[in-house]
C-alpha positions in Angstrom: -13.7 -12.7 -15.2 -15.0 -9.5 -14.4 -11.8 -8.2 -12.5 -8.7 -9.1 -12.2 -6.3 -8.8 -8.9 -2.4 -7.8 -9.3 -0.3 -8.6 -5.8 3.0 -9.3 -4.9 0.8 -10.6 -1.3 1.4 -14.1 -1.3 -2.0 -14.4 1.3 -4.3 -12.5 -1.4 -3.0 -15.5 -3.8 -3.6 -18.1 -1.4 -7.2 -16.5 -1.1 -8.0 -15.3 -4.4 -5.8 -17.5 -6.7 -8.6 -17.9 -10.1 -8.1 -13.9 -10.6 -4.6 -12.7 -9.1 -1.9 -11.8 -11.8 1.2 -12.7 -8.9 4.0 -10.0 -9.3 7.1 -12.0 -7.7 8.7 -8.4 -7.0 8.3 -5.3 -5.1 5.4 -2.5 -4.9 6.9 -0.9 -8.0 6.7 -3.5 -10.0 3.5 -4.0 -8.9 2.4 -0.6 -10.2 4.6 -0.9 -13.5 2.2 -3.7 -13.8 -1.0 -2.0 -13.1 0.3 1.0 -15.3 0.7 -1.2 -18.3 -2.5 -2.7 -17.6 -3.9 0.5 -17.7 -2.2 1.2 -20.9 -3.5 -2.0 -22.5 -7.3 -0.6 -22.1 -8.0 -2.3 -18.3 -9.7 -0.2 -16.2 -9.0 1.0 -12.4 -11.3 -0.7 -9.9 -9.2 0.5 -6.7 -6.6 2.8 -6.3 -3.1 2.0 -7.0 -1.8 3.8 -3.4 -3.3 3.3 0.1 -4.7 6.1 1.8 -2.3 6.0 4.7 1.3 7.0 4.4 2.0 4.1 6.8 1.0 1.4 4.6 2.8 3.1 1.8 5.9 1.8 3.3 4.6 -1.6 3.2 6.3 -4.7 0.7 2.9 -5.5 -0.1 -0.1 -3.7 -2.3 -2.8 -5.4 -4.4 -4.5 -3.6 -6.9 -7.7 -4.4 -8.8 -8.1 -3.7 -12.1 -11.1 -3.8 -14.6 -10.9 -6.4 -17.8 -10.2 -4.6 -21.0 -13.0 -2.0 -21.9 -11.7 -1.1 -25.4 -10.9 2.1 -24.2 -7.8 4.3 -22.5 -9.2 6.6 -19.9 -6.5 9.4 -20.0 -7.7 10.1 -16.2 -6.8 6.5 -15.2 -3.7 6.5 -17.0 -2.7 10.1 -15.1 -3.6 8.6 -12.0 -1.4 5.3 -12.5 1.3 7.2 -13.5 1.2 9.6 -10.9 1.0 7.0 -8.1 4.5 5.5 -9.6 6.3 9.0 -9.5 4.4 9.3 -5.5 5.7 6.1 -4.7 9.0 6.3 -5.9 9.1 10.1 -4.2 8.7 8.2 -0.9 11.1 5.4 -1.2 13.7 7.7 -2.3 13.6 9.3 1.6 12.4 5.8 3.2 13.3 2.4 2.7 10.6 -0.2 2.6 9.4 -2.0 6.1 10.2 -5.7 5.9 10.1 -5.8 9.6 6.5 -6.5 10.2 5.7 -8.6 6.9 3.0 -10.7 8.2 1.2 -7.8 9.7 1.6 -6.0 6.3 0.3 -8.9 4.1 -2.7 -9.4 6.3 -4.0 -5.1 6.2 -2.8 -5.7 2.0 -5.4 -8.8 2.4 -8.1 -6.8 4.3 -7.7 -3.5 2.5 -7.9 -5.9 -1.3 -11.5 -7.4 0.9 -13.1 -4.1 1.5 -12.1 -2.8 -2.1 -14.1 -5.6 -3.2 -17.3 -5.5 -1.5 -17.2 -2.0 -2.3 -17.0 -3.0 -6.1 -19.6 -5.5 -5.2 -21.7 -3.3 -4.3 -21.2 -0.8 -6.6 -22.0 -3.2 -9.5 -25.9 -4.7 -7.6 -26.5 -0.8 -7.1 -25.3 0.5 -10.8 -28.5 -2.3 -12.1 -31.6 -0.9 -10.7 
């Protein structure tokens, strides 16, 4: 497997069930996950936060991480770790948006698709 998916989306499992690790919790828990990963020598493929503020509030967030390389990258591990302490800044002033759950699965679910063809890509380019 050359990556591996961690959710708490239950449409990103539906799609992508042969490489999701399924966190049955919240976004932090999510990124505890990803941090350990991280930890354990996996690498970052995307980005443990989403670029917009907006879908920070969401319940959902899919991260893909990198099988294990042997090596910690401090850099990853700083950025990981930072992304909790960001994440947990938020929350502390704003409560998470159950509201509109099936909106916020399906941009999880396209965000998690672009992330991958951009890896995909990526990884043909990176051969020649």
């Amino acid at each position: 497997m050359r990556e591996m998916i961690i959710t708490n989306n239950p449409l990103v499992v539906e799609k992508y069930s042969e490489r999701v690790l399924f966190i049955d919790g919240s976004v932090e828990q999510v990124l505890i996950k990803v941090r350990d990963m991280v930890h354990r020598k996996h690498g970052l493929i995307s980005h443990p936060l989403p670029a917009s503020l907006r879908v920070l509030f969401s319940p959902y967030r899919s991260v893909i991480i990198g099988r294990n390389n042997g090596d910690i990258n401090p850099l990853q591990v700083e950025i990981v770790e930072n992304s909790i302490l960001k994440y947990k800044k938020h929350m502390d002033v704003r409560e998470v948006d159950k509201e509109n759950n099936e909106d916020y699965q399906m941009i999880d679910l396209t965000l998690l698709e672009s992330a991958l063809k951009d890896e995909q890509v990526n990884s043909m380019l990176s051969g020649y």
